[in-house]
FIDREN-758397 format. One line per 3 residues: number of its first residue (from 1); their letters; for each residue y, x negated, z of C-alpha. Coordinates in steps of 0.5 Angstrom, whole numbers. Last residue first. Example, Ala and Ser with C-alpha at 12.3 -4.5 7.8 and 13.67 -1.06 7.14 Angstrom:
2> SA> -2 -27 14; -9 -25 16;
END
This chain:
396> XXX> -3 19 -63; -5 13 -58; -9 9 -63;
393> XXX> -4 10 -68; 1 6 -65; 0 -2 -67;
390> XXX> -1 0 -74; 4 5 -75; 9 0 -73;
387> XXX> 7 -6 -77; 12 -7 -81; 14 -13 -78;
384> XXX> 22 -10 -76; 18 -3 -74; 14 -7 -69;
381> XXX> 19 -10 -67; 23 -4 -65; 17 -1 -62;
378> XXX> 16 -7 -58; 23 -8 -55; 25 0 -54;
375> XXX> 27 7 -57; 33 10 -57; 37 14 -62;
372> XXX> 44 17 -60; 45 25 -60; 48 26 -54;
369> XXX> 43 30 -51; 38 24 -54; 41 19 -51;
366> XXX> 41 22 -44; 34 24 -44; 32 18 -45;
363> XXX> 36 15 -40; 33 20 -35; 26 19 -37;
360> XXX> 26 11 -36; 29 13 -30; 24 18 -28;
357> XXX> 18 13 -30; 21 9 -25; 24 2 -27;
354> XXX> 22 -5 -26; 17 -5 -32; 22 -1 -36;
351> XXX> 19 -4 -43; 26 -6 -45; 31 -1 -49;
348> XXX> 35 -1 -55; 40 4 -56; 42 5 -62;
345> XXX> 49 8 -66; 52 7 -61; 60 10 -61;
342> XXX> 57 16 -57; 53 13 -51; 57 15 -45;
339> XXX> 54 15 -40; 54 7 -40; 49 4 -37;
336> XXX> 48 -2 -32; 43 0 -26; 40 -7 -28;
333> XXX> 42 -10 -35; 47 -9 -41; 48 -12 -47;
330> XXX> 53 -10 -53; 51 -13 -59; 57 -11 -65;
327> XXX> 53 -12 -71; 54 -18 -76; 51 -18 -84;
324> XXX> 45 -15 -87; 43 -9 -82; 36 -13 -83;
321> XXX> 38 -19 -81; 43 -17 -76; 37 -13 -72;
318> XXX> 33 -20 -73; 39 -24 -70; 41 -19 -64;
315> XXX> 33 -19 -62; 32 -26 -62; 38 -28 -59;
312> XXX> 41 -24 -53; 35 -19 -51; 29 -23 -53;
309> XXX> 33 -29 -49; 31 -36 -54; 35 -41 -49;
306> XXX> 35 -38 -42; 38 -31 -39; 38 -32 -32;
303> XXX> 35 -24 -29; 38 -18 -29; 32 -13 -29;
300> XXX> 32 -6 -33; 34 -9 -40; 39 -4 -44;
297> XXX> 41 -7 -51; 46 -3 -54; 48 -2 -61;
294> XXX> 56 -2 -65; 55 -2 -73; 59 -7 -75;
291> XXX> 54 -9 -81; 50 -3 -82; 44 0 -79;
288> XXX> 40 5 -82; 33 2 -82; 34 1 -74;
285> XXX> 33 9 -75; 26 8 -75; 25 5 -68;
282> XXX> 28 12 -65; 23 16 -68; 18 11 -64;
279> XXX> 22 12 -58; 21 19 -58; 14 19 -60;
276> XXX> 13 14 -54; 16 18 -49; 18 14 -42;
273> XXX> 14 10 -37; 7 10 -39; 7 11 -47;
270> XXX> 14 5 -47; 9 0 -43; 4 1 -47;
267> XXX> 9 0 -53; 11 -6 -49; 5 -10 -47;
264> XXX> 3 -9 -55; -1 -6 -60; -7 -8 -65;
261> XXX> -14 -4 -67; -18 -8 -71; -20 -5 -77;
258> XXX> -14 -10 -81; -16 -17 -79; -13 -21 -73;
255> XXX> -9 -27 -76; -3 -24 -78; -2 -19 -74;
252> XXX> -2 -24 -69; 4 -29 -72; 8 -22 -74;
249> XXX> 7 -20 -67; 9 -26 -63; 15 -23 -60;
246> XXX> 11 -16 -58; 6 -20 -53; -1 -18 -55;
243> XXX> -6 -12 -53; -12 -13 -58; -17 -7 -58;
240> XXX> -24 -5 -59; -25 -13 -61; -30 -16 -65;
237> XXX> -36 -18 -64; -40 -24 -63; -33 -27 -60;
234> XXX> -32 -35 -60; -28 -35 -67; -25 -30 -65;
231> XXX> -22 -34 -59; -20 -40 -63; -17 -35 -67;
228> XXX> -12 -34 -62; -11 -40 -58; -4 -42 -60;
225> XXX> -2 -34 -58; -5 -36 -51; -12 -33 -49;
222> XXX> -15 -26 -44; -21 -24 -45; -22 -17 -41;
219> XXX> -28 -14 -41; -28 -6 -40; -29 -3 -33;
216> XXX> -24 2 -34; -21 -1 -27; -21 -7 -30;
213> XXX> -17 -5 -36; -12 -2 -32; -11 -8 -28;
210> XXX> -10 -13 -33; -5 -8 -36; -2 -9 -30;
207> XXX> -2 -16 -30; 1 -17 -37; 7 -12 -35;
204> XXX> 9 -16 -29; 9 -22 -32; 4 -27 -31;
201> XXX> 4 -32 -25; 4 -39 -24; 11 -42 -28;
198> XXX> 14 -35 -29; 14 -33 -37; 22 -35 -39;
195> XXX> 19 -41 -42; 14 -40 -46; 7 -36 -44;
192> XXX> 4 -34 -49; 0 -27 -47; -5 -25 -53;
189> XXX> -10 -20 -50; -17 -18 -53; -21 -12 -51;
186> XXX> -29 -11 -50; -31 -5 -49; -35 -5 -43;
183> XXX> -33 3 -41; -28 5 -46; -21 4 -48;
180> XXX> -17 10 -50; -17 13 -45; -11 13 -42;
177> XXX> -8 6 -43; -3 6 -38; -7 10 -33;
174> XXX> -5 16 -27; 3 17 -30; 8 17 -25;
171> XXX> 12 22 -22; 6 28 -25; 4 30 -17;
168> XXX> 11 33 -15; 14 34 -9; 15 40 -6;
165> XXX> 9 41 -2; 9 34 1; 15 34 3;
162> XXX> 15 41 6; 11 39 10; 15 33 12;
159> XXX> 20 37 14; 16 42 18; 13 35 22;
156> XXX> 21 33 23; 22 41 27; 26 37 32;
153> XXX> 26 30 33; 31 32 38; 38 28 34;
150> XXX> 34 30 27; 33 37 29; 31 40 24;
147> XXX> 32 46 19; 28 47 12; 31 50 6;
144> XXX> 27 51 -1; 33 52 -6; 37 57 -9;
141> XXX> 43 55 -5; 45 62 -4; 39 62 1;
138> XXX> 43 57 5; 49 61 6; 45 68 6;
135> XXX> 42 64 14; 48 63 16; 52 56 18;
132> XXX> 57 55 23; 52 52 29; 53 49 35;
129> XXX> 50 43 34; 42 43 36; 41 46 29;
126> XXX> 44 38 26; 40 38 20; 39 43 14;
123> XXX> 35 40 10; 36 43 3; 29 41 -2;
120> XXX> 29 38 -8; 26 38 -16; 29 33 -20;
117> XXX> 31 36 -27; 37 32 -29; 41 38 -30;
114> XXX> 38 41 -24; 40 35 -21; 47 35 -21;
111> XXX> 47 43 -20; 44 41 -13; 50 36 -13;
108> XXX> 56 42 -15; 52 46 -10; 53 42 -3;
105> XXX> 60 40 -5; 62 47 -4; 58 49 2;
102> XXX> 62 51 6; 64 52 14; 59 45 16;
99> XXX> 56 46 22; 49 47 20; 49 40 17;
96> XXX> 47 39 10; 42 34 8; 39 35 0;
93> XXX> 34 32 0; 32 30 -8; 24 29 -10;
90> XXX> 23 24 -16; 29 21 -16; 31 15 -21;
87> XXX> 37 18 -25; 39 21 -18; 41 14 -15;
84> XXX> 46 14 -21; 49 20 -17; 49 16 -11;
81> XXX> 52 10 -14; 57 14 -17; 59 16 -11;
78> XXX> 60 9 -8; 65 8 -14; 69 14 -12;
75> XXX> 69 12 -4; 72 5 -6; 78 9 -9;
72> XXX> 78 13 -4; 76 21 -3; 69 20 0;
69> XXX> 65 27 -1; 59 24 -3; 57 21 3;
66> XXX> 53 15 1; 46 15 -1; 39 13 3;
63> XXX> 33 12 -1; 25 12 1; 21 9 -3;
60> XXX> 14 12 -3; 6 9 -2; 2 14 0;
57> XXX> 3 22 0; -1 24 6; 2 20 10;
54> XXX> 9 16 8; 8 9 6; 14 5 6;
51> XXX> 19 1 1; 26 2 3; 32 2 -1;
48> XXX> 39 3 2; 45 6 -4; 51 3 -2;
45> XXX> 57 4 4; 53 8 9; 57 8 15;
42> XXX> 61 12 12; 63 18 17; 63 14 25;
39> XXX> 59 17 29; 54 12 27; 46 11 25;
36> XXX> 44 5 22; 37 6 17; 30 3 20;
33> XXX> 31 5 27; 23 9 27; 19 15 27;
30> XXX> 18 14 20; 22 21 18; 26 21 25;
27> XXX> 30 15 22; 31 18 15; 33 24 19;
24> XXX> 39 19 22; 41 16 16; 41 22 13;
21> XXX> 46 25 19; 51 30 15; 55 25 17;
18> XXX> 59 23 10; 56 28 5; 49 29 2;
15> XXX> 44 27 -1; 37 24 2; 32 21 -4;
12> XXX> 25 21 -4; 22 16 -10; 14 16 -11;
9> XXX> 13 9 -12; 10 4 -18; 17 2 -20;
6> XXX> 17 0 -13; 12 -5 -13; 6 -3 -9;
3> XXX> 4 -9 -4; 4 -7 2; 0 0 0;
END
């Protein structure tokens, strides 16, 4: 449970405004003085992850939201924090104190995430307070309502219960490769290890392709890009399937002859995190592309980009060769993306290992409300080598 990435974890997060007591619920959930609590409004000043395990649903990460009502200048930019936190949710909290007198704000942010299709739960705290609220308030919100205690840990059990009830059990889909691969088949994997690959360890995406093969019980050979045909060479029979690194499939597609199926970390990685047919539309319009044409490249981790970045050389270079002449590259990292996406012609995303399946989701769903095509690193490869039906059809 430990050892369960976060973009693997189901996602609760608490909203609500200044002194509500989300950090102090968040407290009585885990039966532990993990967030700091103060009467003083703003304490929490940036979104707070924690990883943790809550029964019976398993491995969870529980966020904690600043106040949505801080009318500052540095208030604006924590609450655009807390509403990019909404891309990522899986299940919302939406915390109100009873002695609240109105309920305004609270409808504006459930309307949010109905917009943004997150499930939630109205947590009504502080009931040891003399109360304002009434019972037709908060069934006017629309949404399931529970009411605690947090401060006497009062009805906390009632809370998780609704938890566990609401939240919903399709956050993350349950293999990477589905079934497409068998029992003891035999499958192939080409990982080259350059210099942006970490020293010792493979890339998450490799790793959990590895894992999902062996939890299939195939047999997994894995080899270098350099070794390739030396591996076929060694094989009695062919691969049911070659999973390889999208920056060597021109070489790879070369060497592995024509009726053995072909795809990548990344498309995988596009079927598991976001909507594969989406992107797959979205890599056909990289044919439409013009010089001074505007794309954006969106990479879910920040990192020190070296020599040779997909992000910042390769990709730039082989979209400009086949626009014909120079685009304009914008790249953006980690929880930076615009909300406004209308002067792209294309968004052009990574496999997501680092996000949640709701985020991917989310940006998906945003680009294509606007009218933009998105799509990510291996289709977009695949396209550019003319091999995207081919390194795609098993998964029709």
């Amino acid at each position: 449970m430990i050892e369960t990435p976060k973009a693997n974890r189901m996602h609760i997060a608490l909203f609500g405004r200044t002194n509500a007591g989300k950090s102090s619920i968040i407290n009585a959930l885990i039966n532990q003085e993990l967030a700091v609590v103060s009467p003083k409004p703003g304490t929490t000043t940036d979104p707070v992850y924690k990883a943790m395990e809550l029964l019976p649903l398993g491995p969870v990460v529980i966020i904690d939201t600043p106040g949505m009502d801080d009318d500052s200048t540095l208030g604006e930019l924590r609450i655009e924090k807390a509403l990019q936190v909404m891309d990522k949710t899986d299940l919302a909290l939406v915390v109100v104190s009873a002695t609240s007198q109105e309920l305004v704000m609270e409808k504006e942010y459930i309307k949010l995430l109905k917009e943004k299709e997150v499930p939630a739960i109205v947590v009504v705290n502080k009931i040891d307070e003399k109360r304002r609220l009434n019972e037709e308030e908060l069934k006017a919100l629309g949404l399931p309502y529970v009411e605690v205690s947090a401060l006497l840990k009062e009805n906390i059990e009632v809370l998780k219960e609704h938890i566990i009830k609401y939240a919903p059990s399709d956050f993350e889909k349950e293999s990477l490769l589905g079934d497409v691969v068998k029992k003891e088949e035999l499958v192939l994997l080409v990982a080259p290890q350059d210099i942006q690959a970490p020293k010792g360890r493979l890339i998450l995406p490799q790793v959990q392709v590895i894992r999902d093969l062996l939890d299939k019980s195939a047999v997994v050979v894995t080899v270098k890009d350099s070794e390739l045909k030396t591996a076929l060479k060694y094989l009695s029979a062919s691969p049911a399937l070659v999973i390889t690194d999208s920056q060597v499939f021109k070489k790879v597609n070369e060497i592995i002859p024509k009726h053995v199926p072909l795809t990548s970390f990344s498309i995988i990685m596009a079927g598991y995190k976001g909507d594969l047919k989406s992107l797959i539309e979205g890599a056909r319009y990289i044919e439409s592309l013009k010089p001074g044409d505007k794309v954006l490249i969106a990479e879910g981790c920040t990192h020190h980009a070296l020599k040779g970045d997909i992000a910042r050389e390769k990709l730039p270079l082989w979209l400009k060769e086949r626009a014909g002449g120079e685009l304009i590259i914008e790249v953006k990292s980690g929880m930076e993306f615009p909300r406004d996406l209308t002067a792209y012609k294309l968004v052009l995303h990574c496999g997501a290992c680092m996000f949640n399946r709701k985020q991917m989701m989310s940006r998906i769903r945003e680009a294509k409300a606007q009218g933009v095509p998105i799509t990510n690193y291996g289709t977009a490869i695949a396209y550019l080598n003319g091999i995207l039906e081919r390194t795609t059809e098993i998964f029709s």
